[in-house]
N, C-alpha and C positions, 0 to 999 in steps of 0.2 A: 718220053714224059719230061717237063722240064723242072725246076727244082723250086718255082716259082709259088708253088701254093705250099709248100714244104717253111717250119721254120728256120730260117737260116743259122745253120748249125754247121762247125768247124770240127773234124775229126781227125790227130795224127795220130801215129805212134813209134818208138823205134824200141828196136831190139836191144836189150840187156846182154850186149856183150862184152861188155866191157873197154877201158880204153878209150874215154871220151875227149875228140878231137876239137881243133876252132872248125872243122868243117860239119862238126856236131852242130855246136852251138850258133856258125853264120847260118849254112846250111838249113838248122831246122828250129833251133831252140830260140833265138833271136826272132824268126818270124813269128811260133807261135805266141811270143809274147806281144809282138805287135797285134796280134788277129786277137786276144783276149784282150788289149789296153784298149785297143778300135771299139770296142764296146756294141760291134753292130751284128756281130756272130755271138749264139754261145758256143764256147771252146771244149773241147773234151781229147784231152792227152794220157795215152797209156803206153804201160811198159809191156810191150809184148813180148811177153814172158813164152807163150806158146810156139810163138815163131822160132823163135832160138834156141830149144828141145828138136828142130827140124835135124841138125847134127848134132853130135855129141857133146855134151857141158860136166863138167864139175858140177855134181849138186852145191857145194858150199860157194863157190864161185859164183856162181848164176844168183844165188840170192845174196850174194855180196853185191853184182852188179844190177842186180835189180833195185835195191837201198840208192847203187851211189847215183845210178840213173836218175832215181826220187828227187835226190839231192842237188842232181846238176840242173833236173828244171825249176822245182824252185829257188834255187842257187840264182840263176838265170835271168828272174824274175815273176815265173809259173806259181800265182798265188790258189790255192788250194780254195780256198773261196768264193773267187771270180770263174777259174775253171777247174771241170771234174777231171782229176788227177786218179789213177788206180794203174794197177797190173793186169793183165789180161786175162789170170788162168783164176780172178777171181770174179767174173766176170762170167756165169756159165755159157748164156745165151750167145757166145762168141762161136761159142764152141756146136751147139747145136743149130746156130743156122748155118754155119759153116756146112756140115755135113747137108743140111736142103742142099745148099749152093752146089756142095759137091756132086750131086745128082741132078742140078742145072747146067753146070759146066759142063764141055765138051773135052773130050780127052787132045783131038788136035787143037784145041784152045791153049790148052794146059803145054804141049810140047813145045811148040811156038814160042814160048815163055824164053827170051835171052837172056836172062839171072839162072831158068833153071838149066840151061845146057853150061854155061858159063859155073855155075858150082857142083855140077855131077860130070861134067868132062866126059872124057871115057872111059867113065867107070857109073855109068848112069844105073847098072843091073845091081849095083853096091849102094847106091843112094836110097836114101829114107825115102817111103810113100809120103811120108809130111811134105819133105822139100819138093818131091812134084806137085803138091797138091794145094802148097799153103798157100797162091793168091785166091782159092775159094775161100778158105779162111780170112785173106785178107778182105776182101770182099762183105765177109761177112762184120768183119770189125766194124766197117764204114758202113754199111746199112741195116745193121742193127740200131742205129742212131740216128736215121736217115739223115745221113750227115749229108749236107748239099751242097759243100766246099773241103776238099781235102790239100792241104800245102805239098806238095811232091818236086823233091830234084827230078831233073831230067831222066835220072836213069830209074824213075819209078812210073815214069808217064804209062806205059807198056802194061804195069798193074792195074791201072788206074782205069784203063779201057777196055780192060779185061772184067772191070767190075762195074763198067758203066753197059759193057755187053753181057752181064749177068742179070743185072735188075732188069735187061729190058727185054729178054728171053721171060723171066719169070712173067713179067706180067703181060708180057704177051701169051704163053703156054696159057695163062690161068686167067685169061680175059682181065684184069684188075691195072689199077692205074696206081700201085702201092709205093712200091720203089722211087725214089728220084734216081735221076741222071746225074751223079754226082759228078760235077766241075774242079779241074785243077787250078788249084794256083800256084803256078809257076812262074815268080817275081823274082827282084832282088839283085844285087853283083855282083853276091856272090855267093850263089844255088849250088853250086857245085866248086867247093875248094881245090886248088890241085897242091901235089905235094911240094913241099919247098925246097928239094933236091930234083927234080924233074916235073917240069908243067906238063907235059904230057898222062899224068898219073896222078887218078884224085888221090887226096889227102889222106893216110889207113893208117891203122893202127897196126898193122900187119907190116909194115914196112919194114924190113930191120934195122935201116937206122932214125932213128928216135931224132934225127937231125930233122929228118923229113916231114916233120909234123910236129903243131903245138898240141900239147895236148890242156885240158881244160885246168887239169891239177897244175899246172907245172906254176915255178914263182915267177916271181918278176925278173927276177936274172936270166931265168933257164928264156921265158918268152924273148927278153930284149934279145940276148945271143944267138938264138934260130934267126930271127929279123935278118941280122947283123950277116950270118952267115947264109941265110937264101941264095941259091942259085939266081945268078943272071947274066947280064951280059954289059958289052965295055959303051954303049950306046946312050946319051941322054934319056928322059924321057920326051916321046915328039910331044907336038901341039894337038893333031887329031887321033880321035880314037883307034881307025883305022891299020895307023904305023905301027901300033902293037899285035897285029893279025898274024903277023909269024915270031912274033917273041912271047912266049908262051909263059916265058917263066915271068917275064916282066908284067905281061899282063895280070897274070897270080897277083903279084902282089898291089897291084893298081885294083883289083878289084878289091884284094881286101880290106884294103884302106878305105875302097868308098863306101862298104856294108860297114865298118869301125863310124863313118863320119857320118854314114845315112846321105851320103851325098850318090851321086853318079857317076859313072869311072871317067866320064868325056869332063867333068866337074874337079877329078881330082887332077887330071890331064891342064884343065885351066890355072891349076895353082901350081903343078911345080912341072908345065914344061919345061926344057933343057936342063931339067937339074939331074945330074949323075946319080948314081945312083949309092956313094958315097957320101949325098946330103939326104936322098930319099929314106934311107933303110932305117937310120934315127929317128925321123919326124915320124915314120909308118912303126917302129918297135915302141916310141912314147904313146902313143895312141893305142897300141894293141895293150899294153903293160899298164895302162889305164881304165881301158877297159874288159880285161879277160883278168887281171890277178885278182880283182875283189871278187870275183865269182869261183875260182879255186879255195880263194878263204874259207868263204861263205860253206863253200860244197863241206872242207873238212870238219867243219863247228856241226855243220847237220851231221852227218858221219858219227859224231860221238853221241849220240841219240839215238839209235836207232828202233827202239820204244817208238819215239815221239813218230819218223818214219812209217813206223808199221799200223800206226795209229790213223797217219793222215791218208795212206794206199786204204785200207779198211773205210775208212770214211767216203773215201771216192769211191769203191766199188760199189757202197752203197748207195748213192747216186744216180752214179752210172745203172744200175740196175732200175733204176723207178724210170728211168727213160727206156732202158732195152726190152723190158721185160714186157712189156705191153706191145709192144712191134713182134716181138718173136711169138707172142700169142697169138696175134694179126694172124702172123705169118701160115703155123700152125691150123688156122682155124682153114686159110684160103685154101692151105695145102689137103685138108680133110681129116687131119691125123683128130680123132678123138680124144677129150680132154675130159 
């Protein structure tokens, strides 16, 4: 079914766990504010607070990082207004289509998952039923909404068609044309940041050294000095994009200069071929220090509110609920459960 008679509606969300990177904000929070300033989707961003119960949390923690999450999207630009803003675990009908899903989903669907072998290792008979189970849930976040466009890095593509093969089981099982097919948007230069001590490894807050990553809080000092000290190599930058296909670390940062300018990395390529990377790393740290330190500001002045916070998550659930709540009724009614 295609997404075509569906209103065009935008759905992300990321996990509250603290730790907010620039591969946060190029990654994901930079797009969603282009897909709500676009004006041609509604947008609806939440903190999946559910997801990040899949392993174990600090209860004070988790709703600290739930707050600063708040903070870093509309920090960001994520005007509570324009789009519906909430946590997920306030959100019930997350949770109970989830559980449909879960009994749409196939368990070799579920295996298959390379996030869930990749975080249960060899120790999968120690891992939470959540963590095998949560792209039915995720699934469910996005078609509670019938969301018809979801923004996803590359390494979320795998969920994304896991849930486009969920709606289209359902309504196939149940004869109905209900579900859309929901479409990724996978754009940008820089979808996927890598770390700035090895291009090889995206950007984590897990990293132990804190060289290796901006993070969203950090000042203008701390951002210009990561810049400054990035791994790379003794080679200009070439003319075509190409020449950068095995320099991985130089690449890093040529992309993320071109998501900083909104330009294209073959674009950043045009302005500062053969310039070393001793004239690059300044002109790429003013740029990022222009545009990432007002958004750590911003995040900590929200942070001293957190009232104000709890106010505007409460207000988005509410929202968000006048949209879910009538689809999971749908849902409900197709599935026969008595009401």
């Amino acid at each position: 079914m295609s997404t075509s008679q569906f209103t065009p509606r935008v759905f992300s969300g990321i996990q509250p766990s603290g730790g907010l990177t620039l591969g946060n904000y190029l990654g994901a929070m930079k797009r969603f504010v282009d897909m709500q300033n676009a004006g041609t989707h509604e947008t609806i961003y939440c903190m999946v607070d559910l997801h990040a119960i899949t392993v174990a949390q600090d209860p004070k923690d988790l709703a600290h990082n739930t707050r600063e999450l708040c903070a870093g999207f509309i920090a960001s630009g994520i005007d509570p207004e324009k789009s519906v803003l909430f946590n997920q675990s306030q959100v019930p009908e997350h949770a109970q289509l989830g559980w449909i899903f879960n009994c749409v989903a196939r368990m070799g669907w579920m295996g298959r998952m390379t996030q869930w072998k990749d975080k249960a290792g060899k120790n999968a008979e120690q891992a939470s039923l959540g963590l095998f189970a949560y792209p039915a849930l995720m699934a469910a976040d996005i078609l509670v909404y019938h969301a018809t466009h979801v923004p996803v890095g590359e390494d979320q593509k795998q969920h994304l068609e896991l849930t486009r093969d969920i709606a289209a089981k359902f309504n196939h099982d149940y004869g109905v044309d209900f579900f859309p097919i929901t479409e990724p948007v996978i754009e940008g230069a820089a979808t996927r940041v890598m770390s700035l001590r090895d291009g090889t490894k995206k950007m984590s807050k897990s990293d132990p050294s804190d060289l290796s990553r901006i993070n969203m809080t950090d000042t203008a000092d701390a951002i210009a000095k990561k810049i400054r000290k990035a791994k790379t190599d003794p080679e200009p930058l070439p003319e075509a994009l190409d020449g950068l296909d095995e320099r991985l670390d130089a690449r890093n940062l040529v992309n993320i200069y071109a998501a900083f300018a909104e330009i294209t990395p073959q674009q950043v390529l045009d302005q500062h071929a053969g310039s070393q990377f001793g004239t690059f790393k300044p002109v790429l740290a003013d740029l990022a220090v222009e545009k990432l330190a007002p958004i750590g500001t911003e995040m900590s002045r929200l942070m001293e509110d957190q009232a104000e916070i709890d106010r505007i998550l409460a207000r988005g659930a509410e929202r968000g609920r006048e949209i879910a709540a009538p689809i999971l009724a749908k849902t409900l009614e197709i599935v026969g459960m008595v009401r």
